[in-house]
ROLOTI-459132 format. One record per residue (C-alpha): x, y, z; residue in one letter; residue number from 1. Coordinates in pm, 1 decimal. Layout:
ROLOTI-459132
         X         Y         Z  residu  num
         X         Y         Z       A  NUM
...
end
This chain:
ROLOTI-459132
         X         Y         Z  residu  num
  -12143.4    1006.5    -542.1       X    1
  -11914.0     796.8    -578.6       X    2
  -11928.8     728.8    -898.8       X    3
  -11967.3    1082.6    -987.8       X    4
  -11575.0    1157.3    -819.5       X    5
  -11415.1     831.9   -1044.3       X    6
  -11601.0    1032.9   -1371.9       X    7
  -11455.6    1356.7   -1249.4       X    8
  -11108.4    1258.9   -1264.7       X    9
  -11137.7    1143.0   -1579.7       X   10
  -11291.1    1424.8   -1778.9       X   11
  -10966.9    1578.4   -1521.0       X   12
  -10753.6    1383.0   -1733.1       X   13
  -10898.2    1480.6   -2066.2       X   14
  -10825.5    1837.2   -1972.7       X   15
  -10443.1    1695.3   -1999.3       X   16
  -10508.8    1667.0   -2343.5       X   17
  -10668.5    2008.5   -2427.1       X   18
  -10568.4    2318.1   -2561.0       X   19
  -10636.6    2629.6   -2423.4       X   20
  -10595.2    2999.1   -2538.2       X   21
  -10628.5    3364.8   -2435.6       X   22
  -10881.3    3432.1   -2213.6       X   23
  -11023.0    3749.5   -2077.8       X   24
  -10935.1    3936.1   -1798.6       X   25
  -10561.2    3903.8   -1815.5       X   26
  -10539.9    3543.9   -1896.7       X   27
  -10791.3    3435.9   -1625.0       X   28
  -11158.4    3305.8   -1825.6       X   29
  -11426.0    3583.4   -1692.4       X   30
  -11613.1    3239.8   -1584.6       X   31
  -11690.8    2921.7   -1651.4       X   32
  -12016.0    2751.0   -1750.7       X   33
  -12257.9    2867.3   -1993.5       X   34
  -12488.9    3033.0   -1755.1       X   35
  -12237.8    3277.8   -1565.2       X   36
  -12082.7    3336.3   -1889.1       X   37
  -12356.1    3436.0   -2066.9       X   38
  -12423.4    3637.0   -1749.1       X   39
  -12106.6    3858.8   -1774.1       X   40
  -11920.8    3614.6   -1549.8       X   41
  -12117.8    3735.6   -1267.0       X   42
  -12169.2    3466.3    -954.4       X   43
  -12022.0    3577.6    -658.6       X   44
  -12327.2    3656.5    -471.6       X   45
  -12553.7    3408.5    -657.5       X   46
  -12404.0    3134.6    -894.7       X   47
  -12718.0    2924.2   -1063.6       X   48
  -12520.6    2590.4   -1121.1       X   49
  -12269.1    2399.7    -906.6       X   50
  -11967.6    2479.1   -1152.7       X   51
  -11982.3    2859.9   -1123.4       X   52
  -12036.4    2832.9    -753.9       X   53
  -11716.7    2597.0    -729.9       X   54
  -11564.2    2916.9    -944.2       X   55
  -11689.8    3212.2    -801.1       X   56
  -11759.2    3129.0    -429.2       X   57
  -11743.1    2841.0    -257.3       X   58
  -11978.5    2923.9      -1.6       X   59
  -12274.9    2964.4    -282.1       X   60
  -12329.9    2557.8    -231.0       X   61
  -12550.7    2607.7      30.8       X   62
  -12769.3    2834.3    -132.5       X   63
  -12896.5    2750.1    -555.8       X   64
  -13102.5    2590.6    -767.7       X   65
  -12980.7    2267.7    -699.7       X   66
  -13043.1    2271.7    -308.2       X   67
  -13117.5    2084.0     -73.3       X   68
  -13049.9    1796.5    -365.3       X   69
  -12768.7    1679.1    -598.4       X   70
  -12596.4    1839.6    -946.3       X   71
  -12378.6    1752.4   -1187.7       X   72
  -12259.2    2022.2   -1457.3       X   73
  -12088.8    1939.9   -1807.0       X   74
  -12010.3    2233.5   -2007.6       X   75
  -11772.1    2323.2   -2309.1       X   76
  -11653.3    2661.9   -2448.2       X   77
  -11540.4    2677.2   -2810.7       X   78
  -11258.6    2952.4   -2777.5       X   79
  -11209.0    3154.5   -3127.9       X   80
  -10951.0    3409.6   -3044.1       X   81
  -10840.2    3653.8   -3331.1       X   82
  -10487.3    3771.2   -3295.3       X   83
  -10224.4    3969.1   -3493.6       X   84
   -9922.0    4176.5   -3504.2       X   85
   -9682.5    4388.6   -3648.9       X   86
   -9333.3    4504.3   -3653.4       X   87
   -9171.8    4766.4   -3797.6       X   88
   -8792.0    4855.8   -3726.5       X   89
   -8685.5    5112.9   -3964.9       X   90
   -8314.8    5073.9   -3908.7       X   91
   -8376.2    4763.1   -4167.5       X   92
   -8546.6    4983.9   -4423.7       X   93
   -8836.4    4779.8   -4574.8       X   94
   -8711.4    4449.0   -4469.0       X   95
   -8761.5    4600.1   -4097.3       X   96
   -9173.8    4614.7   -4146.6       X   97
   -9299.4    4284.7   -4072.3       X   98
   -9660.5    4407.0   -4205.4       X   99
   -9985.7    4268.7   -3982.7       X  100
   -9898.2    3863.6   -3949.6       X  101
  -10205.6    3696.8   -3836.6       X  102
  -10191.3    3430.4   -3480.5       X  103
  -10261.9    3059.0   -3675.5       X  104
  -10393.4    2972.9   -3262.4       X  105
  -10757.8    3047.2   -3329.3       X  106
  -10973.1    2737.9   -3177.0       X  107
  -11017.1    2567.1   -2894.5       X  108
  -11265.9    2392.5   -2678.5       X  109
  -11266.2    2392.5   -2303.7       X  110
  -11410.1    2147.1   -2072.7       X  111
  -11533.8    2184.5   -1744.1       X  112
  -11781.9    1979.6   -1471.7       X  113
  -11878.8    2104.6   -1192.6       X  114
  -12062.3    1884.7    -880.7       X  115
  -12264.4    1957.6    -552.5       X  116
  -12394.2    1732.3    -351.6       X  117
  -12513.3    1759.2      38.3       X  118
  -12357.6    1534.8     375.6       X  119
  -12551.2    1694.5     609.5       X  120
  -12865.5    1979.6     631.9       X  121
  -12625.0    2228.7     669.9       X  122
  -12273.9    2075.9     522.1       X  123
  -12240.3    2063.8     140.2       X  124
  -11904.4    1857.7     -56.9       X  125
  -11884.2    2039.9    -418.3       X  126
  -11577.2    1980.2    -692.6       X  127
  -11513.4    2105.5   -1010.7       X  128
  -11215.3    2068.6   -1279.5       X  129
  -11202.0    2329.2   -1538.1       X  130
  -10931.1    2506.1   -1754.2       X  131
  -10910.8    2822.6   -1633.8       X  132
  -10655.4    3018.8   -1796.0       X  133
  -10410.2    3022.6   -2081.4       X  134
  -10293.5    3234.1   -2373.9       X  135
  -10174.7    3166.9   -2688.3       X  136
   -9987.9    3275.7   -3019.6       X  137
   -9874.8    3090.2   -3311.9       X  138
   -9646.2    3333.8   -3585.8       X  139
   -9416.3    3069.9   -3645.9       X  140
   -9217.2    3124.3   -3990.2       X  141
   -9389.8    3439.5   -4005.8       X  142
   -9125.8    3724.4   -3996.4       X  143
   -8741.0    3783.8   -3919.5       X  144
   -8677.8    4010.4   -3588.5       X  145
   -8360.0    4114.4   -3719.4       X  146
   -8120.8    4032.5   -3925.6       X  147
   -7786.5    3813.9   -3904.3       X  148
   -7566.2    4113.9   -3944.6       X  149
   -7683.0    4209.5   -3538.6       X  150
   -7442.2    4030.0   -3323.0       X  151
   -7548.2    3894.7   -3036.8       X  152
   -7888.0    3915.8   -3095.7       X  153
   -8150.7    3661.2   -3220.7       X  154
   -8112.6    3626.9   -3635.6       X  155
   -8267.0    3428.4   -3892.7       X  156
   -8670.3    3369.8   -3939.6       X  157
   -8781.4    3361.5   -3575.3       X  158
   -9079.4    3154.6   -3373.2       X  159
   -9312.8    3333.1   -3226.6       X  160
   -9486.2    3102.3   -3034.4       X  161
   -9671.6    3075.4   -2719.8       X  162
   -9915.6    2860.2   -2524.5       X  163
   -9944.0    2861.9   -2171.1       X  164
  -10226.2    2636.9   -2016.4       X  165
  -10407.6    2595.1   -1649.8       X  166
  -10601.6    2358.0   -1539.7       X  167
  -10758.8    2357.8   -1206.9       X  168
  -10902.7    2081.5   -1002.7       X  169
  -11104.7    2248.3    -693.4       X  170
  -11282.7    2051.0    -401.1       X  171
  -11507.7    2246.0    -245.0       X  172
  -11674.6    2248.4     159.9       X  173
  -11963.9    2475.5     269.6       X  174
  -12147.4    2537.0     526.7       X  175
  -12455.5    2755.2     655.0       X  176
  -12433.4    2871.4    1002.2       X  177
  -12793.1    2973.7    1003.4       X  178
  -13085.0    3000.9     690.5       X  179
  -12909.9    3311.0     597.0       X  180
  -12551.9    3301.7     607.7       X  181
  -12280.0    3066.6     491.4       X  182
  -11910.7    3019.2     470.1       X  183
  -11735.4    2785.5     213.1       X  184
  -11356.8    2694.5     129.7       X  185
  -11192.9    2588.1    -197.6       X  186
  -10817.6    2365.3    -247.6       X  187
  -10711.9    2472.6    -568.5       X  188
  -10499.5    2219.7    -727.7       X  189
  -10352.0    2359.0   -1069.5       X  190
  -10159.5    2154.2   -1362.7       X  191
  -10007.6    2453.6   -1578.4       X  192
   -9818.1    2353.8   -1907.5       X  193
   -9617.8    2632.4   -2088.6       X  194
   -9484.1    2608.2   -2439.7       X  195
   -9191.6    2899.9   -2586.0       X  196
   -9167.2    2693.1   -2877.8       X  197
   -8870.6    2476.4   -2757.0       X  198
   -9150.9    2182.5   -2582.4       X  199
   -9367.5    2222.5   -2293.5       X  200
   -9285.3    2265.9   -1948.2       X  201
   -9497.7    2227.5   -1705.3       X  202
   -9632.4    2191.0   -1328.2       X  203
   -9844.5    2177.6   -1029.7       X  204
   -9912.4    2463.3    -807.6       X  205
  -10196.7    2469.7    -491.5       X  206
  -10372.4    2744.9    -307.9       X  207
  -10716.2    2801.8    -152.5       X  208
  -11051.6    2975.3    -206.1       X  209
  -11265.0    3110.8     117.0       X  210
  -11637.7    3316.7      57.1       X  211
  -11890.9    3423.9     213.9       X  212
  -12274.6    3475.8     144.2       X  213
  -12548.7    3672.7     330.5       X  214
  -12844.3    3646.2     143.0       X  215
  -13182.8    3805.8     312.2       X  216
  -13511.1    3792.3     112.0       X  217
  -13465.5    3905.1    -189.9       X  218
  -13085.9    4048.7    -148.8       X  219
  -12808.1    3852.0    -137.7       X  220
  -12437.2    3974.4     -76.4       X  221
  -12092.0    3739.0    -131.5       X  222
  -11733.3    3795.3     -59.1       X  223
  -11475.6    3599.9    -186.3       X  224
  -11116.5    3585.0    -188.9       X  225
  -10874.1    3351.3    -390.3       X  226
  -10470.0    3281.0    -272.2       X  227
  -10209.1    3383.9    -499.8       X  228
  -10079.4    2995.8    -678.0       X  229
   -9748.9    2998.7    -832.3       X  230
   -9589.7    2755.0   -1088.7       X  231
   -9209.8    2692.3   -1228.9       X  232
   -9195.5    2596.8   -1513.3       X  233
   -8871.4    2439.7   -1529.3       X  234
   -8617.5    2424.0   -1872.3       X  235
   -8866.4    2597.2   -2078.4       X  236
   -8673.3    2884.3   -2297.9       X  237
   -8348.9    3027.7   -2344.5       X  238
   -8389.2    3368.5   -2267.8       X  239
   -8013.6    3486.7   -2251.9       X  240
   -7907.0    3282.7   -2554.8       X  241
   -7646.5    3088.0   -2393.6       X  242
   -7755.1    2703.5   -2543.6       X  243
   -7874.2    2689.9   -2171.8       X  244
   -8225.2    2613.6   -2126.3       X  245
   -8387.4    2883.3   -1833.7       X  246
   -8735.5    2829.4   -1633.5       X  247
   -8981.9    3080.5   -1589.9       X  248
   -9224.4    3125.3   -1273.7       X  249
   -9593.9    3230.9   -1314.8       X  250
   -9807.8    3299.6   -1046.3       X  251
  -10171.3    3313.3   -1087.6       X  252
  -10268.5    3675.4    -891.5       X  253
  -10405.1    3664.1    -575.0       X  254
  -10793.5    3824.3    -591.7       X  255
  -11032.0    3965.7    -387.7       X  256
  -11428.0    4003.8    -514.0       X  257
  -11775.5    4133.1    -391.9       X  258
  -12121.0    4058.3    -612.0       X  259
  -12456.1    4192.4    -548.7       X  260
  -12738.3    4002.3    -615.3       X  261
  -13086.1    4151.3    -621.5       X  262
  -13425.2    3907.6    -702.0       X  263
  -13718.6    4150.1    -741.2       X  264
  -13970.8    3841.9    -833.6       X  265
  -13877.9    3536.5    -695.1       X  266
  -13784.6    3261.7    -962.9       X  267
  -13840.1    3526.2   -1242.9       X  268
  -13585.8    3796.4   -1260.9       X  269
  -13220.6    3761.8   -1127.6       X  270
  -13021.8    4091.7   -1136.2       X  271
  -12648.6    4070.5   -1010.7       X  272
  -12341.6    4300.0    -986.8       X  273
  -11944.6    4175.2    -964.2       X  274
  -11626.2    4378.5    -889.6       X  275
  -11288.9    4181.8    -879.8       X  276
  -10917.5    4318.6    -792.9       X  277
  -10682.5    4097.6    -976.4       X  278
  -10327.8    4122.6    -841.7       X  279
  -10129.9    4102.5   -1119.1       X  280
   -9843.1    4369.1   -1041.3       X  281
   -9724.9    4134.3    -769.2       X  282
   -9802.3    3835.8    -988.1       X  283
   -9407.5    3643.7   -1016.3       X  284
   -9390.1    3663.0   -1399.8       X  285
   -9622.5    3881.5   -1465.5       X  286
   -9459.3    4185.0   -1290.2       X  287
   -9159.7    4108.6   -1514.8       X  288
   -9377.7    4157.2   -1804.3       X  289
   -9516.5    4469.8   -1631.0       X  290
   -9907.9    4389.9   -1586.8       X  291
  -10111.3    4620.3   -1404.4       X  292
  -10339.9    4534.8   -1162.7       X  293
  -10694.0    4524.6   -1309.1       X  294
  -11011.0    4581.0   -1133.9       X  295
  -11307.2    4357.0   -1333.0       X  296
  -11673.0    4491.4   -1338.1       X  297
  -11946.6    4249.8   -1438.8       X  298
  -12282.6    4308.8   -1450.0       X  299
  -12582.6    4037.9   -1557.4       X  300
  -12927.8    3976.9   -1564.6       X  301
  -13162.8    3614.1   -1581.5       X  302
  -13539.3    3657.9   -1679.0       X  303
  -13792.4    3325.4   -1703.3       X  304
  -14065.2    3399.0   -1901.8       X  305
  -14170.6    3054.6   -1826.1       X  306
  -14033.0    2836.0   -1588.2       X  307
  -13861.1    2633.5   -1808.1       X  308
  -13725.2    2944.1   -2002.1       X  309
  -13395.4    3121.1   -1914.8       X  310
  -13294.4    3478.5   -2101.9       X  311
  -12976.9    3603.6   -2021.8       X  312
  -12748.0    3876.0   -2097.4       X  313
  -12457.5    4071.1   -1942.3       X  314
  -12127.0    4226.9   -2021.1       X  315
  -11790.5    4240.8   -1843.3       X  316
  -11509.1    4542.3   -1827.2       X  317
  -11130.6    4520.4   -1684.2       X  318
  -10919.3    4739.6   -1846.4       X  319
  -10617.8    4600.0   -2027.4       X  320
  -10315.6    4454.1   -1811.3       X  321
  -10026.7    4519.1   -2040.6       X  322
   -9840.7    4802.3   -1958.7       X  323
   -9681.8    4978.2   -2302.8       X  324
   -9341.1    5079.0   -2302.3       X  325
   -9195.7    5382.8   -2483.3       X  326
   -8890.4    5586.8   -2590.1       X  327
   -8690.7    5258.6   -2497.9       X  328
   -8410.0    5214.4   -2741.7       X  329
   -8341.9    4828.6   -2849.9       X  330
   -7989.1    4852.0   -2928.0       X  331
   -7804.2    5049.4   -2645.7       X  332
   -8036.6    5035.5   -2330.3       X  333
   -7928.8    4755.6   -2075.4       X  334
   -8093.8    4414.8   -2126.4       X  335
   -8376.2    4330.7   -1898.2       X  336
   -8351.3    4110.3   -1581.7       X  337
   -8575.6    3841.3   -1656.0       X  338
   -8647.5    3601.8   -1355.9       X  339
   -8220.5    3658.0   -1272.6       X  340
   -8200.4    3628.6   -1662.2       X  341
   -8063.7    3937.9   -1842.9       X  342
   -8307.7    3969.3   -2206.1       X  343
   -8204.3    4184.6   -2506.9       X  344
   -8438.5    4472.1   -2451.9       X  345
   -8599.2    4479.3   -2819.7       X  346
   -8666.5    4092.2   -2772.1       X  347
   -8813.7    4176.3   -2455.3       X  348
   -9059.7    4442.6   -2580.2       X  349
   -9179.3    4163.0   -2885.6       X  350
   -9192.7    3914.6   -2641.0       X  351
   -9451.5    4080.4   -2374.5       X  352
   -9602.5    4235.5   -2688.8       X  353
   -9630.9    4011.1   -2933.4       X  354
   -9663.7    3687.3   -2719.2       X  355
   -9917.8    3747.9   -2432.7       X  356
  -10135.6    4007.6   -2593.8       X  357
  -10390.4    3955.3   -2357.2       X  358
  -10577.5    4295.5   -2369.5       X  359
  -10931.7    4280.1   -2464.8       X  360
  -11123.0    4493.1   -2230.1       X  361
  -11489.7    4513.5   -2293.2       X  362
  -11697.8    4194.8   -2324.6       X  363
  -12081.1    4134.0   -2423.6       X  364
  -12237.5    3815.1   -2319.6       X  365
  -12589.4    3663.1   -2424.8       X  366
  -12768.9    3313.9   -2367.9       X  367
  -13079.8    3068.7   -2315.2       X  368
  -13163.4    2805.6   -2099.2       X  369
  -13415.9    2532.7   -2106.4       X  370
  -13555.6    2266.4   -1829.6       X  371
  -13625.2    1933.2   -2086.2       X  372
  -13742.7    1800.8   -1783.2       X  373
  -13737.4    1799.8   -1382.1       X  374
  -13403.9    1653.4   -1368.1       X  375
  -13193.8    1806.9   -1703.5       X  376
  -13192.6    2137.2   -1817.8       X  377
  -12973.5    2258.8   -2124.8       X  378
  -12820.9    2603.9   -2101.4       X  379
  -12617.5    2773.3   -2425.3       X  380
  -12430.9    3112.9   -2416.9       X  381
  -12251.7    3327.6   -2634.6       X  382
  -11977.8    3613.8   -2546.6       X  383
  -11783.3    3886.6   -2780.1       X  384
  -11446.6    4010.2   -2624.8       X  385
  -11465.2    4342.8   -2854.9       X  386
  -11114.9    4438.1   -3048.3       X  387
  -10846.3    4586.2   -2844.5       X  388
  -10452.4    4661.8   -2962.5       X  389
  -10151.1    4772.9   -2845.1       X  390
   -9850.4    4974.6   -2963.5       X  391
   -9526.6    5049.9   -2834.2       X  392
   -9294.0    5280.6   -2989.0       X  393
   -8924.6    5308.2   -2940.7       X  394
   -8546.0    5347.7   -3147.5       X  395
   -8329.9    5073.0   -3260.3       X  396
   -7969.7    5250.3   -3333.6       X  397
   -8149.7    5547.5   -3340.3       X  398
   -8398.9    5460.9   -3572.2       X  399
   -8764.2    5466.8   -3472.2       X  400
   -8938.1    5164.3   -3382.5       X  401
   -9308.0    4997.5   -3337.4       X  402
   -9452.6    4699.0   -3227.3       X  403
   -9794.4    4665.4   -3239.6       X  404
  -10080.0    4362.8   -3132.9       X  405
  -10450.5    4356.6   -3128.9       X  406
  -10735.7    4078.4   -3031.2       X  407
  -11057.8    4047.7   -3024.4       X  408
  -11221.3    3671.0   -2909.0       X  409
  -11560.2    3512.8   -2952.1       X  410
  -11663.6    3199.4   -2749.0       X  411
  -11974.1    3017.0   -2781.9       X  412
  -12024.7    2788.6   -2445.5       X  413
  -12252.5    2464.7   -2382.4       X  414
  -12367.6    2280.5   -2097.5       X  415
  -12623.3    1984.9   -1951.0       X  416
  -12750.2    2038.3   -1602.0       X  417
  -12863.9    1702.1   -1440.6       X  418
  -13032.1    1723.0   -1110.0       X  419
  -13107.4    1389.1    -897.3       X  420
end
C-alpha cells in the first residue's frame, strides 16, 4: 500500500506537466477512466473500477468488482478537440470579417490512477489523481479585433489564447453500515493553472465529496454531492488595459447527482442511469461569463458475453452553458464589471465567446474490456462530443456585429486494471 501512495504522487506530479483542454459538460470531463467513459460517464450508483468510484461517489468503494480485495487503475485519454471561430464587425468593411480561424489546441493526453484498497471488513481507504477539467484555445496571430484608429481599445494583431487546467488529487474513506448500504467522503485537493497568454497563473483550492449507496439485489441507488472549490488565480491578465496585471477567480460549481443502476443477470448485463445539476450560475467566474446552470443526463449499458468480455456503450446530454448575448452594442454600452474590473464590452463578448467555447452538448460513447488474466484486465473506450456553435449578434457604432464559435471533440481513453 504503501508503495502504491509514493507511485501515486508521482504520476500526481506528472499531471504538473500535462496539458489539458476542453472538456464536456462545461469544462468538467463527463468522467474519467475508460470504462465510465465509454459508459456515458455514468457511475454514481455503480462505478466498475476504483478511479470512477473515487470520481463519481465515494461511497461506491465498498461495493465493485474489486471487493473485498485491492485495485490499482492507470488510464489515459487522448483529448482531440476541434475548435474555431469567426468575427465579423462590419464597421471595418472587409477588414472587419475575420473569416472561420481554426483553434491550433487540438491534442492532449490525460492521466489518471485511481486506488482502493480495504482496512477493515467494513472500512475501505481509496485515492485517485486525475485532471479533471480545463479548456483551451490557441488563435494566436490569427486576426486583428480592431483596428489602431479605436482609442482606448485593444489594436494591433491580437492573442487569442486560453488554457485553463485542473488537477485534482482526492483521498477517499468509505464505509458500509450494513451489506446494503454505505456512506463514503472525498478531500478534494485541486492544482488549477490558467494561461491568458501573458504566463500562467495558478493555484490550489480544497473542498469535499460525500455519497451514498443503497444497493438491494439487483437495484442499486447512489447520491452524491460535491462542494463548490474556488481558485485565484493571481496576476494573470490585464483586463482594463492599465499595464496592471489583474487576477481572476474560478470556482469549480458545486453539484448534486443521483444514478440508477439496474443488473437484470448478475455479472452479465449492467444497465445504469445518471442525472447531475452543475451549479455554474453561482460559479465565481463563471457567472461573470454568464453560464447557465446545466443539468447532465447519462445513460450506459455493460454486457459480458463471456466473462472475460466487456461491451459497452452509452451517451451523455447537458445542454450548453454559455449564455449568448444580443443587441449589445460594442462601442457605446458601459464596459463590463469583471471580477471589480471594468472590460470593454466588445472584448468581453470575444472573450466569453471566442475563449471558453465550451458548448458541446450531446456525446456518444463506445468501448471493450478484456480480463488477460485473474489479476489484469485491459479496458479501451472511445467518445464523440457531436458539433455544437454559438453566435452572438450585436452593433459596433451602429454597425452590425457577429461573433461566432463551434466545437466538436473526440477522445479515445486507455486503461490497465490490476487486482491483487
Amino acid at each position: 500500500m504503501k508503495r502504491l501512495f509514493l507511485f501515486a504522487l508521482v504520476v500526481l506530479f506528472i499531471f504538473s506537466l500535462s496539458g489539458l483542454s476542453m472538456a464536456t459538460n462545461g469544462d468538467n470531463l463527463i468522467s474519467i477512466g475508460p470504462i465510465s467513459r465509454s459508459m456515458g460517464g455514468v457511475g454514481i450508483a455503480a462505478p466498475q473500477d476504483a478511479i470512477s468510484a473515487v470520481f463519481s461517489n465515494p461511497a461506491a468503494m465498498c461495493f465493485g468488482p474489486y471487493c473485498p480485495g485491492s485495485e490499482f487503475n492507470f488510464s489515459g485519454t487522448i483529448f482531440m478537440p476541434k475548435a474555431h471561430t469567426r468575427i465579423n464587425n462590419t464597421a471595418f468593411g472587409p477588414l472587419g470579417d475575420t473569416g472561420w480561424k481554426t483553434s491550433d489546441s487540438d491534442l492532449f493526453v490525460i492521466p489518471a490512477i485511481g486506488i482502493s484498497s480495504p482496512i477493515s471488513p467494513n472500512l475501505r481507504f481509496g485515492l485517485a489523481a486525475y485532471g479533471v477539467s480545463g479548456m483551451g484555445v490557441d488563435y494566436r496571430d490569427k486576426f486583428d479585433l480592431q483596428p489602431d484608429s479605436i482609442p482606448g481599445t485593444m489594436s494591433g494583431n491580437q492573442d487569442i489564447f486560453t488554457q485553463l487546467q485542473i488537477m485534482k488529487f482526492a483521498p477517499n474513506i468509505a464505509y458500509m453500515i450494513n451489506p446494503n448500504f454505505s456512506i463514503g467522503a472525498s478531500l478534494h485537493v485541486n492544482y488549477g493553472a490558467l494561461d491568458l497568454d501573458d504566463g500562467t497563473s495558478s493555484g490550489f483550492g480544497v473542498g469535499a465529496q460525500i455519497g451514498a449507496i443503497y444497493k438491494k439485489g439487483p437495484v442499486s441507488v447512489g447520491v452524491v454531492y460535491v462542494t463548490p472549490q474556488s481558485i485565484t488565480h493571481k496576476d494573470v491578465f490585464d483586463f482594463n488595459h492599465d499595464n496592471d496585471s489583474d487576477s481572476l477567480k474560478l470556482e469549480s460549481p458545486q453539484s448534486f447527482g443521483v444514478g440508477v443502476a439496474l443488473e437484470p443477470i448478475q455479472k452479465v448485463l449492467l444497465i445504469e442511469a445518471d442525472v447531475k445539476w452543475l451549479d455554474w450560475s453561482n460559479a465565481k467566474g463563471y457567472d461573470d461569463f454568464d453560464w447557465r446552470d446545466q443539468w447532465v443526463f447519462a445513460l450506459g449499458a455493460q454486457y459480458k458475453p463471456t466473462p472475460n468480455l466487456s461491451l459497452r456503450a452509452g451517451v451523455n446530454y447537458a445542454k450548453n452553458p454559455v449564455k449568448e448575448h444580443n443587441g449589445w452594442d460594442g462601442a457605446f454600452d458601459p464596459p463590463v464589471n469583471l471580477q471589480g474590473k471594468l472590460v470593454n464590452r466588445f472584448e468581453y463578448e470575444v472573450f466569453r465567446i471566442t475563449g471558453f467555447p465550451a458548448v458541446v452538448q450531446t456525446h456518444l460513447t463506445a468501448g471493450i474490456g478484456y480480463q488477460i488474466s485473474k489479476s489484469v484486465s485491459l479496458d479501451l473506450g472511445y467518445t464523440h462530443a457531436f458539433k455544437k456553435s454559438v453566435k452572438e449578434t450585436g452593433t459596433f457604432m451602429g454597425a452590425p456585429v457577429t461573433v461566432e464559435a463551434d466545437l466538436k471533440e473526440d477522445s479515445i481513453d486507455f486503461g490497465i486494471t490490476w487486482r491483487f
